[in-house]
C-alpha positions in Angstrom: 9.5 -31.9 13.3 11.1 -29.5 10.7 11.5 -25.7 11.1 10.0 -24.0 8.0 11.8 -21.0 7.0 11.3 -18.0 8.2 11.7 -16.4 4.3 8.3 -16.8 2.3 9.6 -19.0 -0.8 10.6 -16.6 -3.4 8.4 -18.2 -6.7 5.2 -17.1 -4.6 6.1 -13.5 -5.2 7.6 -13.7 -9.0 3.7 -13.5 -10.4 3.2 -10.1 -8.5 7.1 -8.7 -9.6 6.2 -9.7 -13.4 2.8 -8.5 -13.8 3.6 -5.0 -11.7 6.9 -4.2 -14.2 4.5 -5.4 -17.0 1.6 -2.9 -15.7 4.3 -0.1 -15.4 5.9 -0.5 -18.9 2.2 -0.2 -20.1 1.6 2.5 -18.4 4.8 4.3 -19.9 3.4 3.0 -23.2 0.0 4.7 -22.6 -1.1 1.5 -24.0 -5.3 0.2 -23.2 -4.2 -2.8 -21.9 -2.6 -1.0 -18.6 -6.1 -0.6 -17.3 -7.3 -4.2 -17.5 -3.3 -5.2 -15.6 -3.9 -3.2 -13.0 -7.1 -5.4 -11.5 -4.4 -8.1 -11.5 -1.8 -6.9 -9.1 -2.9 -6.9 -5.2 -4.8 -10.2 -5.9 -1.6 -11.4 -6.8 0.0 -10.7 -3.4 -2.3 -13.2 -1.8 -0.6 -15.9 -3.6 2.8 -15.3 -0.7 0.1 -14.8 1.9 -2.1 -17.8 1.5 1.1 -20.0 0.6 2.4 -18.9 4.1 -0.9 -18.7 5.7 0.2 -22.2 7.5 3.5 -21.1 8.5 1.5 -18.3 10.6 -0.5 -19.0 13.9 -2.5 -15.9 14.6 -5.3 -16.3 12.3 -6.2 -12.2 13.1 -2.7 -11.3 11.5 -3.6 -13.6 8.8 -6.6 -11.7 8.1 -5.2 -8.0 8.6 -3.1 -9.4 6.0 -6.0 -10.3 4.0 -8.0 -7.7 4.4 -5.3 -4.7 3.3 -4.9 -6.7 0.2 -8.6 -6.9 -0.4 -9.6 -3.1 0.0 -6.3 -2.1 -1.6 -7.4 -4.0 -4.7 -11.1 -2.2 -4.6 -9.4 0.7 -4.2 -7.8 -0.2 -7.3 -10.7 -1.1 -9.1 -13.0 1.2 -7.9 -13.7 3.3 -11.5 -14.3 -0.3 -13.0 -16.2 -1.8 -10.6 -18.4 1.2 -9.1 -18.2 3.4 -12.9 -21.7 5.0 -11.7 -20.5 6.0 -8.5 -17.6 9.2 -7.6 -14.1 7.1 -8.2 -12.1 9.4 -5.8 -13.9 9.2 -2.8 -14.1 5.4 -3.0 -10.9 5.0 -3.6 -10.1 7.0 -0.1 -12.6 4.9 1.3 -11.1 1.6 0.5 -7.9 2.5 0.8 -8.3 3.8 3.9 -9.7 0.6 5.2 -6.5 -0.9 3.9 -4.5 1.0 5.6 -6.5 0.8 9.3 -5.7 -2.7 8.5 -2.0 -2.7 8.2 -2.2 -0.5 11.2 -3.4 -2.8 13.4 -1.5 -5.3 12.0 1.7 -3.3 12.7 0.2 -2.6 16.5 -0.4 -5.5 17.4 1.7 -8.4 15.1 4.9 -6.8 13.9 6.4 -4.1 16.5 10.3 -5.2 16.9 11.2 -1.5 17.8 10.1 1.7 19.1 9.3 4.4 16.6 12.2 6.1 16.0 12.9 10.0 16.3 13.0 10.9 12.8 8.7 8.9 12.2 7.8 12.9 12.6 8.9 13.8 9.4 5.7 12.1 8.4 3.7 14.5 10.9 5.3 17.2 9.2 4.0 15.8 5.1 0.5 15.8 6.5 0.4 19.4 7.7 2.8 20.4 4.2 0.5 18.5 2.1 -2.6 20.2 4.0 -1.5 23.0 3.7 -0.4 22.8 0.0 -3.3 20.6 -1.6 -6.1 21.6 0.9 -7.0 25.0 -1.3 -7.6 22.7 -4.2 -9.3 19.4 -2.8 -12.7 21.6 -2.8 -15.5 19.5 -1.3 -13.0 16.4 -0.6 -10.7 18.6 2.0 -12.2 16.6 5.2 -11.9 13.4 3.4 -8.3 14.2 2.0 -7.2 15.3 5.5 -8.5 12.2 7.4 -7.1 9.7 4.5 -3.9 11.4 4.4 -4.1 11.1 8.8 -4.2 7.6 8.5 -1.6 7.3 5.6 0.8 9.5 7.8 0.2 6.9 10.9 0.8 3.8 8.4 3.6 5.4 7.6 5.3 6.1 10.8 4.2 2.7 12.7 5.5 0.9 9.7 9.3 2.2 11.4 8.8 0.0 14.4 8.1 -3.1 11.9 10.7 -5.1 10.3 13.2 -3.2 7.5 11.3 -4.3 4.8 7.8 -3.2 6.3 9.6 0.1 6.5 10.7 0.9 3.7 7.4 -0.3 1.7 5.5 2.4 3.7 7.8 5.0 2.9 6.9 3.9 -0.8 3.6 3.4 -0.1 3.7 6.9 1.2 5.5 8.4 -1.9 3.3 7.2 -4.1 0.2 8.2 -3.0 1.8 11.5 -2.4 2.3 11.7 -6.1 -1.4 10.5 -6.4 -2.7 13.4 -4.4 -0.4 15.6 -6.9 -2.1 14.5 -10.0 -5.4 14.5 -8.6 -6.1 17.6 -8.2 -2.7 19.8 -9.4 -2.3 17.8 -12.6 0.0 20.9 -13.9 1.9 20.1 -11.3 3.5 17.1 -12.6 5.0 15.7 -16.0 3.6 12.6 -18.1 5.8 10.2 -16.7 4.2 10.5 -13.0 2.0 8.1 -13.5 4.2 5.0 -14.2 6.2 6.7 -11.0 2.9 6.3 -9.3 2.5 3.2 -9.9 6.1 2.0 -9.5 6.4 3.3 -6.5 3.1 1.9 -5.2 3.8 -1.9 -6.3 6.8 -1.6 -4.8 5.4 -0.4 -1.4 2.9 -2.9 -1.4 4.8 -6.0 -1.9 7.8 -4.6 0.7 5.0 -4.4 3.4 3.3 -8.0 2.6 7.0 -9.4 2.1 8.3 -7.9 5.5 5.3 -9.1 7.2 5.6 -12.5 6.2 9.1 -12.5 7.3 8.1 -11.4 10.4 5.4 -13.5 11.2 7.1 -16.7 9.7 10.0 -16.4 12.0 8.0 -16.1 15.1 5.8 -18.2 14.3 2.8 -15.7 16.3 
């Protein structure tokens, strides 16, 4: 019987690569047509996920895979599909969902390590960013501080995870901390933030999904 690699095949990632770069250069841009891009990216991280989905036996790490890319894109797409309803807090909602499930995916799928020393830098941006954003979050403060809890812990458990995994939280993590800046000290930051947002974010994402499918190909779990 033959092996199959323990690399997801490269093509299944080049529509995610192309369409984030394009999203980003609109962005730049300020052109219209970054909006209607952005709905496109996390649907097109399932396309290395399902193409995989065979090459992985636990069908619950299949669909904590799954499921982060499905809230992450609502969380996208919350002001366009929810415009009647506050875009903010559903976009900590579903992003937060998201991340409980790369959490447990991390947990319980893709530990290779123990959590290094140095994962308590991340401890140390929740209480600086508390402490820094919390006088201007207003009524979102509780919401803010749990969110950026669980984006912390993604953060950190990501270390124990495979090199790629790693990395794409630390991203993951940089970008939303550049969200947070925007959001509500928009002063704070210069016009080309939010292409840095984004960037940073796309990359993230598709480090974590990429790293996980190594992972999980190679054992075969």
């Amino acid at each position: 019987m033959q092996r199959r690699p323990p690399t997801p095949p490269l093509w299944t990632f080049i529509p995610y690569i192309t369409v984030s770069a394009i999203h980003v250069a609109l962005l730049a841009l300020e052109s219209p047509a970054a909006g209607p891009s952005k709905l496109l990216l996390t649907p097109l991280l399932a396309i290395p996920v399902l193409v995989s989905a065979r090459a992985i036996r636990s069908r619950a790490a299949l669909a904590l895979l799954l499921a982060a890319i499905v809230f992450s894109w609502l969380g996208d797409s919350a002001g366009a599909l929810f415009p009647d309803a506050p875009e903010v807090p559903l976009m900590l909602l579903f992003f937060g969902i998201a991340h409980l499930a790369y959490i447990a995916l991390f947990i319980r799928h893709l530990r290779v390590r123990r959590m290094p020393w140095w994962a308590l830098i991340y401890a140390g941006w929740w209480v600086a960013m508390l402490t820094f954003l919390g006088p201007h979050t207003g009524g979102l403060l509780i919401a803010v501080a749990v969110y950026g809890l669980i984006l912390g812990a993604t953060a950190a458990l990501s270390t124990r995870c495979h090199p790629f995994v790693a990395v794409g939280g630390a991203f993951f993590l940089a970008s939303d901390t550049l969200l947070a800046l925007r959001l509500f000290l928009p002063d704070s930051l210069p016009d080309w933030s939010n292409p840095a947002i984004m960037a940073t974010y796309t990359i993230g994402q598709g480090l974590i999904i990429a790293g996980a499918l190594i992972a999980l190909r190679k054992r075969g779990v």
